[in-house]
C-alpha positions as CSV (number, residue, x, y, z in Angstrom):
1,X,4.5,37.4,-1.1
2,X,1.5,37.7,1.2
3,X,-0.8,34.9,0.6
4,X,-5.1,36.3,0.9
5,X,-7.7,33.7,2.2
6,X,-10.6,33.7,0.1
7,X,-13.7,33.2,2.6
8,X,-16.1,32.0,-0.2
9,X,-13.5,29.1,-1.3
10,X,-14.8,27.2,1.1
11,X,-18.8,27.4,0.3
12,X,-17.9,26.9,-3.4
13,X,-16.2,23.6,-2.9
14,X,-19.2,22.7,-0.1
15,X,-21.7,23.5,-3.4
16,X,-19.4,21.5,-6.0
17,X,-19.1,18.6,-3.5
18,X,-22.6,18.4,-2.5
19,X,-23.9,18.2,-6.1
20,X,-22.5,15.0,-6.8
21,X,-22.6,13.5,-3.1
22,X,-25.9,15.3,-1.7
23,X,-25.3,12.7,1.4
24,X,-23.3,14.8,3.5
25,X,-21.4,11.6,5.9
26,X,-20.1,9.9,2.6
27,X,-17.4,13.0,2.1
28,X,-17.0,12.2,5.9
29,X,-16.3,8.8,5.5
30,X,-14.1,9.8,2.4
31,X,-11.8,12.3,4.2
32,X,-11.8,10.2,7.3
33,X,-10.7,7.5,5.1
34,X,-7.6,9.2,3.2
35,X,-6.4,10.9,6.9
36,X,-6.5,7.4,8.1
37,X,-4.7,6.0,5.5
38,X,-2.0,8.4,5.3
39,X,-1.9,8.7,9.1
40,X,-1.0,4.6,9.3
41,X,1.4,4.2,6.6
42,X,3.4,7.3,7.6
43,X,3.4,5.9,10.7
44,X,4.1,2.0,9.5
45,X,6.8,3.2,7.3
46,X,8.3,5.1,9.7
47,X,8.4,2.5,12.7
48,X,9.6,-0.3,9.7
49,X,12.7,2.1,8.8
50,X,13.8,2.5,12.5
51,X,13.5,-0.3,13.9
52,X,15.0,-2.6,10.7
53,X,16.4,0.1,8.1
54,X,13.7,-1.0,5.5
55,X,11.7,0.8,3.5
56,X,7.9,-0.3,3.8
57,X,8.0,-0.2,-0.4
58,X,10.7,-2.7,-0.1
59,X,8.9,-5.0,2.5
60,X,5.5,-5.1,0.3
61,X,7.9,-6.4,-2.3
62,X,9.3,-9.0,-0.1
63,X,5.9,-10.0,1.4
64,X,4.0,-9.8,-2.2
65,X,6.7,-12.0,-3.5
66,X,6.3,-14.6,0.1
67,X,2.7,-14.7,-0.3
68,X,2.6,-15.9,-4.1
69,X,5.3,-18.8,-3.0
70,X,8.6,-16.8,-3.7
71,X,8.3,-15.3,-7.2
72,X,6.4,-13.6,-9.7
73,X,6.4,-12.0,-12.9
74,X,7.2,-7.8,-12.9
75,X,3.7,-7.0,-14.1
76,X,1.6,-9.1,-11.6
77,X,4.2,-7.6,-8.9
78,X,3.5,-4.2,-9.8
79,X,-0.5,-4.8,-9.6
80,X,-0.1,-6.5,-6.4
81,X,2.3,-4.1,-4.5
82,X,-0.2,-1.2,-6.0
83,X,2.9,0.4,-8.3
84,X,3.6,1.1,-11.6
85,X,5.5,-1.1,-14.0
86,X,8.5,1.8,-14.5
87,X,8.2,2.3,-10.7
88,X,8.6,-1.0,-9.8
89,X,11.7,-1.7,-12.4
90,X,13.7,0.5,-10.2
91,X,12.7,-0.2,-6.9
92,X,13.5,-4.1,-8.6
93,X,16.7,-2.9,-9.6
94,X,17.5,-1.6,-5.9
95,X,17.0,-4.6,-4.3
96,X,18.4,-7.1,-6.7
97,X,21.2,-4.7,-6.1
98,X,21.0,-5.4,-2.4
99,X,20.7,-9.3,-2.7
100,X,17.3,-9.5,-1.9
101,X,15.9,-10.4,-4.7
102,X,17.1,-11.6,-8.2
103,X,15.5,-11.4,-11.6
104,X,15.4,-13.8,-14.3
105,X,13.5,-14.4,-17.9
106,X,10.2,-15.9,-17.6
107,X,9.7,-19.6,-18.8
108,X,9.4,-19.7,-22.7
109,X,8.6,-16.1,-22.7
110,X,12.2,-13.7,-23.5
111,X,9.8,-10.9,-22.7
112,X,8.8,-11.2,-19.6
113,X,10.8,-11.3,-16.0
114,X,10.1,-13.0,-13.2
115,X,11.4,-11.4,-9.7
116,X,12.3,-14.2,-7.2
117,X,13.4,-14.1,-3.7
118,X,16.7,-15.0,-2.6
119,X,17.8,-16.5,0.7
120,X,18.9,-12.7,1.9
121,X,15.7,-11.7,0.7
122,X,13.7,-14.6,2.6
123,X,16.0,-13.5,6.3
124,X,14.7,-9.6,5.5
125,X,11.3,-10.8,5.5
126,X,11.9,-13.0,8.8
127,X,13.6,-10.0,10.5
128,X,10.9,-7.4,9.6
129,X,7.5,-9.1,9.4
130,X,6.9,-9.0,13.3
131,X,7.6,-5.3,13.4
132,X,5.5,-4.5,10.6
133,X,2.4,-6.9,12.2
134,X,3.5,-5.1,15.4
135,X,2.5,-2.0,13.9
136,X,-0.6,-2.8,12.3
137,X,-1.9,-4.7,15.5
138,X,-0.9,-1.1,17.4
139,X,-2.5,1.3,15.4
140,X,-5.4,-0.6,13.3
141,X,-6.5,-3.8,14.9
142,X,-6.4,-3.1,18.3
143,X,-8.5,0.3,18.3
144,X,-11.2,-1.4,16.5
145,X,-13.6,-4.0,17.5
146,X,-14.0,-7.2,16.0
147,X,-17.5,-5.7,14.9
148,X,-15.5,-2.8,13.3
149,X,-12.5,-4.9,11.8
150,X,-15.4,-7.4,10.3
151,X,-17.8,-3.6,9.0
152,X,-15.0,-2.2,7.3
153,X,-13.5,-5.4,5.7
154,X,-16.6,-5.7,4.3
155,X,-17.3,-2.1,3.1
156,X,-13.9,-2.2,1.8
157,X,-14.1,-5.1,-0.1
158,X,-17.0,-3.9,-2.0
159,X,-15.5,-1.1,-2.8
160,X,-13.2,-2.5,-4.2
161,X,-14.9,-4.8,-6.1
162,X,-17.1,-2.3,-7.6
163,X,-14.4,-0.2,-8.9
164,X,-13.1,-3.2,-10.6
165,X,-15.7,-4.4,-12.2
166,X,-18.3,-1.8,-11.9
């Protein structure tokens, strides 16, 4: 099957774009945005799986769960670590299945469940934290400036804060 370019494609998506964003640097900042994105954690995941045999999905877990003080109910997990609830169930499932985490009913609550770290769970995050900070430090921090880093946490964080409450 030969596959035909369509020349005007491009012009037509140009004319939808710039209807709703007539400013022509904020589909700019947009794309450059996505490619950076996917350009780091492609490159973050991969660097995490070779060098420890963990799965960047699995080390948000690990770290979500080390930054709230070592446990937390499935549903404030799943926010956090930016999947969904069914998603998270199984990647749960995984790695109670791998000793690095267990799960256990929430306090007074038969509903909910709370996903804890255990001590395997705890050496993971010792062994692949540097690697992952390595990374990050490598391909983010150290490109930018301070003046950059300090721009686009800013930006960012309005964003982000707009789409939530906006």
């Amino acid at each position: 099957m030969q596959v035909l370019s369509n020349p005007t494609l491009p012009a037509l998506l140009d004319r939808l774009v710039a209807s709703e964003l007539p400013d022509g640097r904020s589909i700019g900042a947009w794309t450059a945005l996505l490619r950076a994105h996917a350009t780091l954690m492609r490159r973050l995941e991969t660097d995490l799986e070779r060098e420890t045999g963990l799965a960047l999905a699995d080390f948000d877990v690990l770290a979500q769960l080390a930054t709230a003080g070592g446990a937390l109910r499935m549903t404030e997990l799943a926010n956090r670590a930016l999947i969904s609830r069914s998603g998270m169930t199984r990647r749960v499932a995984r790695m109670v299945d791998d000793g690095l985490v267990r799960r256990a009913e929430a306090d007074g609550d038969g509903r909910g469940v709370v996903v804890a770290l255990t001590d395997a769970g705890i050496a993971r995050l010792t062994e692949t934290a540097p690697v992952h900070a390595r990374g990050i430090a490598t391909y983010f921090a150290t490109p930018l400036s301070n003046a950059e880093l300090a721009a686009l946490e800013t930006a960012l964080t309005k964003v982000t804060i707009d789409c939530t409450f906006g």
